[in-house]
N, CA, C and O atoms as CSV, one atom per row, in Angstrom:
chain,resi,resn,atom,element,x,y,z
A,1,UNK,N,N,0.843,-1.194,0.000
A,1,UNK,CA,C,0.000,0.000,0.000
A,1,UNK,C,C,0.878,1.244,0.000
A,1,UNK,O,O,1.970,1.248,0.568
A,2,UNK,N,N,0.409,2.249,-0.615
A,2,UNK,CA,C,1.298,3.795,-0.964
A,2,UNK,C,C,1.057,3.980,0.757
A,2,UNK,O,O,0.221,3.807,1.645
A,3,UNK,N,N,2.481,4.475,0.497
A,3,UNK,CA,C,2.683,5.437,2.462
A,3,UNK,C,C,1.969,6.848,2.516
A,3,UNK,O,O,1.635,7.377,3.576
A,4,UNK,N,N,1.789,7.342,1.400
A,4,UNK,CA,C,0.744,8.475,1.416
A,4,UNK,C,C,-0.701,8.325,2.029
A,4,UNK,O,O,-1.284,9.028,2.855
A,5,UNK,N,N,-1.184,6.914,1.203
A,5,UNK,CA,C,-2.710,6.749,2.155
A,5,UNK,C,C,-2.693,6.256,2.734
A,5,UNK,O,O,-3.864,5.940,2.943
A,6,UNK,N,N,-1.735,5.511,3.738
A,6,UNK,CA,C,-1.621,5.505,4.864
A,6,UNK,C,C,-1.462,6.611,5.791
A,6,UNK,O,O,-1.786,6.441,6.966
A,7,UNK,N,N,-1.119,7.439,5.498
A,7,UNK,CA,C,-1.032,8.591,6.661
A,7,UNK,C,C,-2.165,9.419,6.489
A,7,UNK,O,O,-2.260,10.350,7.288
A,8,UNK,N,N,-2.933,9.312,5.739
A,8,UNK,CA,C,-4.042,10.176,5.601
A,8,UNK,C,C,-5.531,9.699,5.841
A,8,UNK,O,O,-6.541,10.335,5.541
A,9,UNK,N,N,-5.465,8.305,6.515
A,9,UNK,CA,C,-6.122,7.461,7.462
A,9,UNK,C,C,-6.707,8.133,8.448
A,9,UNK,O,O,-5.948,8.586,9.305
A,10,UNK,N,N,-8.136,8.369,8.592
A,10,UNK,CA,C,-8.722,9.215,9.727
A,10,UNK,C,C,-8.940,8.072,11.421
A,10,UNK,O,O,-9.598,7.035,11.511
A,11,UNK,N,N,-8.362,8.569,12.207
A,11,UNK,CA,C,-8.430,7.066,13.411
A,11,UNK,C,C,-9.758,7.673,13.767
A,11,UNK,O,O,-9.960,8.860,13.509
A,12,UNK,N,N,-10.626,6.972,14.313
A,12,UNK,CA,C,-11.928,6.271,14.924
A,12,UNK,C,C,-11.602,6.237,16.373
A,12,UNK,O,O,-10.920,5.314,16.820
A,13,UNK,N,N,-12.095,7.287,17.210
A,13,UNK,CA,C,-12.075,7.104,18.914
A,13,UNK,C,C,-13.075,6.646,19.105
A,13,UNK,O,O,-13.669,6.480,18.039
A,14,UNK,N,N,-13.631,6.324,19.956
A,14,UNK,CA,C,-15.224,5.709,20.392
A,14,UNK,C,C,-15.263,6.359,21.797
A,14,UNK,O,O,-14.268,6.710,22.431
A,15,UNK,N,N,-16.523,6.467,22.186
A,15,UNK,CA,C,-17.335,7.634,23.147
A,15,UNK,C,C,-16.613,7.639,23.981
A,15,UNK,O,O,-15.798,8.555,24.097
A,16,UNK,N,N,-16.704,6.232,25.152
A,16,UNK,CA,C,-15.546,6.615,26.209
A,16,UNK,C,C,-14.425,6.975,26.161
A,16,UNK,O,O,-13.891,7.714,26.988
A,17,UNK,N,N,-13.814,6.413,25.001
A,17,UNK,CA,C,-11.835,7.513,24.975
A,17,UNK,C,C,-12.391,8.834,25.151
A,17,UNK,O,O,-12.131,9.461,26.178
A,18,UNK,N,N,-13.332,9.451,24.006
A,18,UNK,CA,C,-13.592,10.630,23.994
A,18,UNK,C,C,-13.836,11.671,25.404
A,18,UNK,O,O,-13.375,12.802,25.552
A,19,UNK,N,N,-14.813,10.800,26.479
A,19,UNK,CA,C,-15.452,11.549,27.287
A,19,UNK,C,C,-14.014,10.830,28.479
A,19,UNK,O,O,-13.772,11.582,29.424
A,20,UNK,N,N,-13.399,9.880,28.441
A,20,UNK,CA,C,-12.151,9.826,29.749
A,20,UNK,C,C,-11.763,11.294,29.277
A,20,UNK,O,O,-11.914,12.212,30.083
A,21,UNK,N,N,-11.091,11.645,27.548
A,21,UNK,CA,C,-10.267,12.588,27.610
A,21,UNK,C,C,-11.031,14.032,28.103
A,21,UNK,O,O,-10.639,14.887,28.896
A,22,UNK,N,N,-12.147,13.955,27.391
A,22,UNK,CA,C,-12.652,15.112,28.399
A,22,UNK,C,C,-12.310,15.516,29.827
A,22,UNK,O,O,-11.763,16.487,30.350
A,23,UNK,N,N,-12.850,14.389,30.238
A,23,UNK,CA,C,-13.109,14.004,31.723
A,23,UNK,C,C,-11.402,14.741,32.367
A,23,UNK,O,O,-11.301,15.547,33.292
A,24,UNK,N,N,-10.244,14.154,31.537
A,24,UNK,CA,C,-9.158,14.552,32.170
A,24,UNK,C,C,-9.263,16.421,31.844
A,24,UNK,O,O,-9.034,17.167,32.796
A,25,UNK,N,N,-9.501,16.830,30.915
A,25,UNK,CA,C,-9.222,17.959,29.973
A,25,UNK,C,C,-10.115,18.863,31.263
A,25,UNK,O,O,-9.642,19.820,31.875
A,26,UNK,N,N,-11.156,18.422,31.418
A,26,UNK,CA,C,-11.893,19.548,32.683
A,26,UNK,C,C,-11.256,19.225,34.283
A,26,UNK,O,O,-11.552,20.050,35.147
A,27,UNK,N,N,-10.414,18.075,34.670
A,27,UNK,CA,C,-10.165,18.128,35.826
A,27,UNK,C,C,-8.830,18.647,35.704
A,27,UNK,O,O,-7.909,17.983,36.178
A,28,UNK,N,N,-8.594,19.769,35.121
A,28,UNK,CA,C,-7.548,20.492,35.041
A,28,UNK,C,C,-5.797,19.943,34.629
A,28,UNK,O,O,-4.689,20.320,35.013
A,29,UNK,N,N,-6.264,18.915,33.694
A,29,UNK,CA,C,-4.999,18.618,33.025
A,29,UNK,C,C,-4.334,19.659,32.043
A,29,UNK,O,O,-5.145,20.524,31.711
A,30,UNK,N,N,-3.024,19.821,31.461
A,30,UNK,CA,C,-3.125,20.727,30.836
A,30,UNK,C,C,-3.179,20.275,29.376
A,30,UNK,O,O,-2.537,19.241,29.191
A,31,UNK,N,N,-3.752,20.757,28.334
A,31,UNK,CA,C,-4.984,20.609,27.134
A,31,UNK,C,C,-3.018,20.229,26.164
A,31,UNK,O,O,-2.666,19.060,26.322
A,32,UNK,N,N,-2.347,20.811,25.619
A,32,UNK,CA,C,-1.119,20.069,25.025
A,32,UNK,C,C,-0.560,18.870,25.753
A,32,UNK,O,O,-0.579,17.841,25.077
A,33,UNK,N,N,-0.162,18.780,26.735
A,33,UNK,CA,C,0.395,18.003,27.694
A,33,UNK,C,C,-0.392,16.115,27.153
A,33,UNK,O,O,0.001,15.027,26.733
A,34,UNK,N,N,-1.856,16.921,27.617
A,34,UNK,CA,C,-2.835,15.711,27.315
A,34,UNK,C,C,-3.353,14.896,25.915
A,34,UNK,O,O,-3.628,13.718,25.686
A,35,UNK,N,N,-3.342,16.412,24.915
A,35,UNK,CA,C,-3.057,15.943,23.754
A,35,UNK,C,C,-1.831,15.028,23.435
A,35,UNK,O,O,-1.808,13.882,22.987
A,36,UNK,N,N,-0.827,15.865,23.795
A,36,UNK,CA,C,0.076,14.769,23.570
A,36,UNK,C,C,0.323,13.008,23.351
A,36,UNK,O,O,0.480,12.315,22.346
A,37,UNK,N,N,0.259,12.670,25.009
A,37,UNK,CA,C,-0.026,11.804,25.381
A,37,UNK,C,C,-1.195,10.636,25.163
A,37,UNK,O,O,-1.274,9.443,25.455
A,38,UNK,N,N,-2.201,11.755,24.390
A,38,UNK,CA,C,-3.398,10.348,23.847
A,38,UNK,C,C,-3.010,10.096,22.285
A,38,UNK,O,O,-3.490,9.293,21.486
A,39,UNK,N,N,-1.969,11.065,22.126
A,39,UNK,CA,C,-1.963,10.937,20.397
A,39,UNK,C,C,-2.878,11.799,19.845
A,39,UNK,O,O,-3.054,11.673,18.633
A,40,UNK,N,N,-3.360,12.449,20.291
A,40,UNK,CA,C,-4.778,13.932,19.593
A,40,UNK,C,C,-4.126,15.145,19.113
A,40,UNK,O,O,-2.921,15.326,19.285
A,41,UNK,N,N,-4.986,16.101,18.435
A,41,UNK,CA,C,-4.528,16.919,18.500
A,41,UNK,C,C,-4.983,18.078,20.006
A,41,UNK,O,O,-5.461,17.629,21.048
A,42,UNK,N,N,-4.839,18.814,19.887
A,42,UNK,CA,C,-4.936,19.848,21.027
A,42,UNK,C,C,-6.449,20.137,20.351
A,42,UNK,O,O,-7.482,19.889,20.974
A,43,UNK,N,N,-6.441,20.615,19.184
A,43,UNK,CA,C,-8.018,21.686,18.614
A,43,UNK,C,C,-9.072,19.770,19.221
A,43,UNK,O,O,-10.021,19.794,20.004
A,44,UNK,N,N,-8.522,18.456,18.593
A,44,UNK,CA,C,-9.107,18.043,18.406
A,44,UNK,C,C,-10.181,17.545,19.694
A,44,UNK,O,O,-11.314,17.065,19.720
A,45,UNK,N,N,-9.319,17.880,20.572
A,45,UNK,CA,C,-9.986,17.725,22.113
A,45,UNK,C,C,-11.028,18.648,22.784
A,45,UNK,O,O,-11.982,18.396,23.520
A,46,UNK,N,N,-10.500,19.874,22.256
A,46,UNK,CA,C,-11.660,21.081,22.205
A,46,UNK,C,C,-12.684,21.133,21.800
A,46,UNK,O,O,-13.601,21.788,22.295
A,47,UNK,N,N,-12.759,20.208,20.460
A,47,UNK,CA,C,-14.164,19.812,19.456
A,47,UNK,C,C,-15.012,18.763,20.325
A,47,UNK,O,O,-16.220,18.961,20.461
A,48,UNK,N,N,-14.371,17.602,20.941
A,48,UNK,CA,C,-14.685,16.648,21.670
A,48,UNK,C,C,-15.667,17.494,22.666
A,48,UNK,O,O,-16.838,17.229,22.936
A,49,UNK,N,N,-15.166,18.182,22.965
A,49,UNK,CA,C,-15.467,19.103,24.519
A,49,UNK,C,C,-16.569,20.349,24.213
A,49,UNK,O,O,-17.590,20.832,24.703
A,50,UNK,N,N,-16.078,20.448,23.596
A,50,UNK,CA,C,-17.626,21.471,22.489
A,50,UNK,C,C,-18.963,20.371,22.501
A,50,UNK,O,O,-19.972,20.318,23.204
A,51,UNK,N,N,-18.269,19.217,20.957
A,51,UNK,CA,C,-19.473,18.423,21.131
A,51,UNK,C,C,-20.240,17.898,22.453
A,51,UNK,O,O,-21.454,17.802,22.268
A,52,UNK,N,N,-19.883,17.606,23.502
A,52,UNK,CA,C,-19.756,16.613,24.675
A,52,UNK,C,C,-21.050,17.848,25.757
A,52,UNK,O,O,-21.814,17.470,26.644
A,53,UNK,N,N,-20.873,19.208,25.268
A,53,UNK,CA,C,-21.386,20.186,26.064
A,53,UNK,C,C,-22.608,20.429,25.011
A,53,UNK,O,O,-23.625,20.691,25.653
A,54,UNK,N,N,-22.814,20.428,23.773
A,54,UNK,CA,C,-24.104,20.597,23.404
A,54,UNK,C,C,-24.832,19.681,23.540
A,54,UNK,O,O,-26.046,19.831,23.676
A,55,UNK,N,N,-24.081,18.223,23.531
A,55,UNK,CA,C,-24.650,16.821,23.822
A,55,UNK,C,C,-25.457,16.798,25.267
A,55,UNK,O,O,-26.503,16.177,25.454
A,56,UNK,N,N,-24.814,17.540,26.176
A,56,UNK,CA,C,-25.241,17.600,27.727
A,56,UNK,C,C,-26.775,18.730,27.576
A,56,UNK,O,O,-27.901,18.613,28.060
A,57,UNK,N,N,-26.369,19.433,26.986
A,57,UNK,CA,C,-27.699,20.647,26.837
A,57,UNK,C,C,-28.599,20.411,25.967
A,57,UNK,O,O,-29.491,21.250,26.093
A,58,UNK,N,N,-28.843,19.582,25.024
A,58,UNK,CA,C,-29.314,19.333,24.461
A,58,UNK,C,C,-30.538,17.979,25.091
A,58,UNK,O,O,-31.694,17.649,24.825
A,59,UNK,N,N,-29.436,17.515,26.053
A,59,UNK,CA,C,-30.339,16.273,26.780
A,59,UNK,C,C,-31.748,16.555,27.862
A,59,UNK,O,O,-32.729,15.894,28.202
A,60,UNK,N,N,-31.316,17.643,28.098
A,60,UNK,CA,C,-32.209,18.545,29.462
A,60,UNK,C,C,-33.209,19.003,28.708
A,60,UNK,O,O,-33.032,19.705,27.712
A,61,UNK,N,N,-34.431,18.596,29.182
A,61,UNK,CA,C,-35.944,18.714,29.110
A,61,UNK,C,C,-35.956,20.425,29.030
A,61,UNK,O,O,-35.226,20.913,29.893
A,62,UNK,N,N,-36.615,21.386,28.196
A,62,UNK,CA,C,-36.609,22.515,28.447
A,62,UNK,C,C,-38.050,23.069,29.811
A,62,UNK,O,O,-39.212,22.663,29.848
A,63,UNK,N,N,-37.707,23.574,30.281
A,63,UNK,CA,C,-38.082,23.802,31.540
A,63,UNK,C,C,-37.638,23.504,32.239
A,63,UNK,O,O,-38.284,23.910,33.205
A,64,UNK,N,N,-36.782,22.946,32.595
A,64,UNK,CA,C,-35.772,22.041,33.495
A,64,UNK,C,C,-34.215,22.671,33.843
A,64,UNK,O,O,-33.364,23.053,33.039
A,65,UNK,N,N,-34.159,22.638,35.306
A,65,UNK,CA,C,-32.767,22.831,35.754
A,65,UNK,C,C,-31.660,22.283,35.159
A,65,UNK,O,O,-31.373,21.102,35.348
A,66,UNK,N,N,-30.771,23.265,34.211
A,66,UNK,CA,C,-29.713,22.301,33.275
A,66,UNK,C,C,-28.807,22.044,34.609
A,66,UNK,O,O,-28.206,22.995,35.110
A,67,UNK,N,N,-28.701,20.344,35.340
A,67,UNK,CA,C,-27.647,20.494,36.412
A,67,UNK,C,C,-26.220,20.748,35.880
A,67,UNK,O,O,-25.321,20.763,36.721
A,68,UNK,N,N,-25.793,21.019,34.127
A,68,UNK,CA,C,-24.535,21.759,34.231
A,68,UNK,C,C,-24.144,22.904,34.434
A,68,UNK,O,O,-23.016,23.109,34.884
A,69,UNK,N,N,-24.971,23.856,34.153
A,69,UNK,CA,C,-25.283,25.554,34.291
A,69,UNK,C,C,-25.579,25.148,36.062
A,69,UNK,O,O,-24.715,25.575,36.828
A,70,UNK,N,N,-26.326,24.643,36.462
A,70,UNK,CA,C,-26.245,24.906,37.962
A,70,UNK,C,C,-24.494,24.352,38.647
A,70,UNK,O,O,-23.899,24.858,39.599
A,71,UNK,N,N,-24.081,23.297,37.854
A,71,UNK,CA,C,-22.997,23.058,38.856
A,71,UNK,C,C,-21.853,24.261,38.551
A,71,UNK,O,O,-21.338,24.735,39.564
A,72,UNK,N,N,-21.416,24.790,37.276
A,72,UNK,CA,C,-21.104,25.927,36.828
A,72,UNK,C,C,-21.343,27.001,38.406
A,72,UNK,O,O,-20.465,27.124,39.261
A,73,UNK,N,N,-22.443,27.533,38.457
A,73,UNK,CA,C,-22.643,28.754,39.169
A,73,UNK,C,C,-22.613,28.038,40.612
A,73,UNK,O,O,-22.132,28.740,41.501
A,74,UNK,N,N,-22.925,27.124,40.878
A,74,UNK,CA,C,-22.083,26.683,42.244
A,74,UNK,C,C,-20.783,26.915,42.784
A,74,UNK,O,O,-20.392,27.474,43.808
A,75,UNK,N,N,-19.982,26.107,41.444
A,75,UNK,CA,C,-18.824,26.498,41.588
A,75,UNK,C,C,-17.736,28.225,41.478
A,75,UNK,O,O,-16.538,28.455,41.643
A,76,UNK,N,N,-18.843,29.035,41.151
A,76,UNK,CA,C,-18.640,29.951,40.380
A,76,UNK,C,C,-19.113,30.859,42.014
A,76,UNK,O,O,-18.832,32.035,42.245
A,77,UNK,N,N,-19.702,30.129,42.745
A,77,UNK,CA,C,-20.219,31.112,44.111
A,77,UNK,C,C,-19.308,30.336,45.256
A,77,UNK,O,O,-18.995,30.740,46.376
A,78,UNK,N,N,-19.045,29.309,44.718
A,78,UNK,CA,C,-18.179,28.423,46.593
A,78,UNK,C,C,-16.303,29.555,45.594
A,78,UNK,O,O,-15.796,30.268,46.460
A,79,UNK,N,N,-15.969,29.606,44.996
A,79,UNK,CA,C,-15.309,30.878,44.758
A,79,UNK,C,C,-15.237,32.092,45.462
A,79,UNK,O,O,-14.385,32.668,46.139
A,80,UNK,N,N,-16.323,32.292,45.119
A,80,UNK,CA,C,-16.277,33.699,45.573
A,80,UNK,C,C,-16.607,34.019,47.162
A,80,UNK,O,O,-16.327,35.036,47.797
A,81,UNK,N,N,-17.210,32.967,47.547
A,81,UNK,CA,C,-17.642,32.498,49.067
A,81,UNK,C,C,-15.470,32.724,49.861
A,81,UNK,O,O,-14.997,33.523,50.669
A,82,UNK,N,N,-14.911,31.706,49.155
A,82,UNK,CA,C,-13.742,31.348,49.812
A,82,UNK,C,C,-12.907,32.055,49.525
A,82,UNK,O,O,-11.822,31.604,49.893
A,83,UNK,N,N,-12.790,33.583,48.710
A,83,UNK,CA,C,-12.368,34.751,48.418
A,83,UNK,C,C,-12.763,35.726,49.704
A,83,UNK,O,O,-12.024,36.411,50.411
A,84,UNK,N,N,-14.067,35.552,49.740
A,84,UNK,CA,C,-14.610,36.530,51.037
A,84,UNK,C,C,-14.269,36.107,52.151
A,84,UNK,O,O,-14.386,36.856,53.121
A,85,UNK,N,N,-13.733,34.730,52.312
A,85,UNK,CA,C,-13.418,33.525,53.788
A,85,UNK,C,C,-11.666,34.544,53.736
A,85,UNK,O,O,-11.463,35.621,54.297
A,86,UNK,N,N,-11.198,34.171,53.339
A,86,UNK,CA,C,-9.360,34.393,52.745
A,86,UNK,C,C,-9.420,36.067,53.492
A,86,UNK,O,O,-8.630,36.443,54.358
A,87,UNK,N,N,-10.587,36.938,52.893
A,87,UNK,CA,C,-10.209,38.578,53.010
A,87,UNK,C,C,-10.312,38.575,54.751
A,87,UNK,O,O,-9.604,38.972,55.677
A,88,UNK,N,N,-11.607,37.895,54.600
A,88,UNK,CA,C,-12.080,37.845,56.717
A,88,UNK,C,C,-10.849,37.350,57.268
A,88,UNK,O,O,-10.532,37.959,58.289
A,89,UNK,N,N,-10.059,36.450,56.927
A,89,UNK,CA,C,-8.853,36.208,57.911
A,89,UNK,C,C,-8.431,36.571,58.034
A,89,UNK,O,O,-8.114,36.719,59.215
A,90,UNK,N,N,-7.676,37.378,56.875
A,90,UNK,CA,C,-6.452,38.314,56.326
A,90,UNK,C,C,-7.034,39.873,57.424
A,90,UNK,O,O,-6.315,40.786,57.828
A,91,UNK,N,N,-8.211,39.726,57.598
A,91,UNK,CA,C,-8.405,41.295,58.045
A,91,UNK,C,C,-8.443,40.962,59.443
A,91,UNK,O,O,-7.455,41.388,60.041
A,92,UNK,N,N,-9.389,40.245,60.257
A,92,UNK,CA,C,-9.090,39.474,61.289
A,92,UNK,C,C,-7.629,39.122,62.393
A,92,UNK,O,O,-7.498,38.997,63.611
A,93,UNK,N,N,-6.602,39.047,61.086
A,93,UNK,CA,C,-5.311,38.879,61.537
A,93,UNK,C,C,-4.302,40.254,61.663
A,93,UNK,O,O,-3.341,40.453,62.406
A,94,UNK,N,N,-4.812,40.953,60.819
A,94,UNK,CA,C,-4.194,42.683,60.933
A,94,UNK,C,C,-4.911,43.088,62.135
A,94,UNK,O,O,-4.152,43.740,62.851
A,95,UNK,N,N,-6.617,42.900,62.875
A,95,UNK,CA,C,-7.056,43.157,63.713
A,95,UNK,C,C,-6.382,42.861,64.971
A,95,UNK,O,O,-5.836,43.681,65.709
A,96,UNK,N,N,-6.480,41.602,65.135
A,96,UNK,CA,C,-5.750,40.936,66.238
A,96,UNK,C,C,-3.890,41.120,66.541
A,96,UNK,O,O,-3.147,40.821,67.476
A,97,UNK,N,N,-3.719,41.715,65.305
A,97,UNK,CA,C,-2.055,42.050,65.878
A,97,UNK,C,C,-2.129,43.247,66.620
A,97,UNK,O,O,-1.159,43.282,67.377
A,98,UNK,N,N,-3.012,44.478,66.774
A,98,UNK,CA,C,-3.110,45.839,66.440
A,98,UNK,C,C,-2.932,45.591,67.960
A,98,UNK,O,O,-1.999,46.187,68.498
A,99,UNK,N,N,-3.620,44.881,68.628
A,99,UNK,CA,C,-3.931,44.937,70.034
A,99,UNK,C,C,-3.074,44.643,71.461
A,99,UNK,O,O,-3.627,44.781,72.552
């Protein structure tokens, strides 16, 4: 067989490779690093992760609590919660030296 169409062979992931690599790609791996290592490209993991998020929104009944938009702004308030925890100590501790 020509070595040309061999390299121009599209590989075939199937769902779970797809959604482990996700899965790593959102628990804060870093997106080249991980590409690397599965053999992907970098864009191509992003597409995965695109698709994988309209796939999720698309599943939710309209009228319905999307639980990804809620876990989003959860996380998006225990933030800002433990920003306001951090300032109270920090001020707390300038208080308590003063004295």
């Amino acid at each position: 067989m020509d070595q040309s169409k061999t390299n121009n062979r599209r590989r075939r992931y199937d769902t779970e490779f797809k959604l482990n690599a996700i899965h790593l790609l959102e628990s804060g791996k870093n997106a080249s690093e991980l590409a690397d290592s599965l053999g992907v490209s970098k864009q191509m993991l992003y597409n995965w992760r695109s698709q994988i998020r309209i796939t999720r929104n698309a599943s939710v009944q309209p009228g319905t609590n999307n639980p990804y938009t809620e876990l989003e702004q959860l996380r998006k308030k225990l933030r800002d919660v433990e920003m306001e925890r951090d300032i109270l100590k920090k001020a707390l501790n300038i208080f308590s030296r003063q004295t």
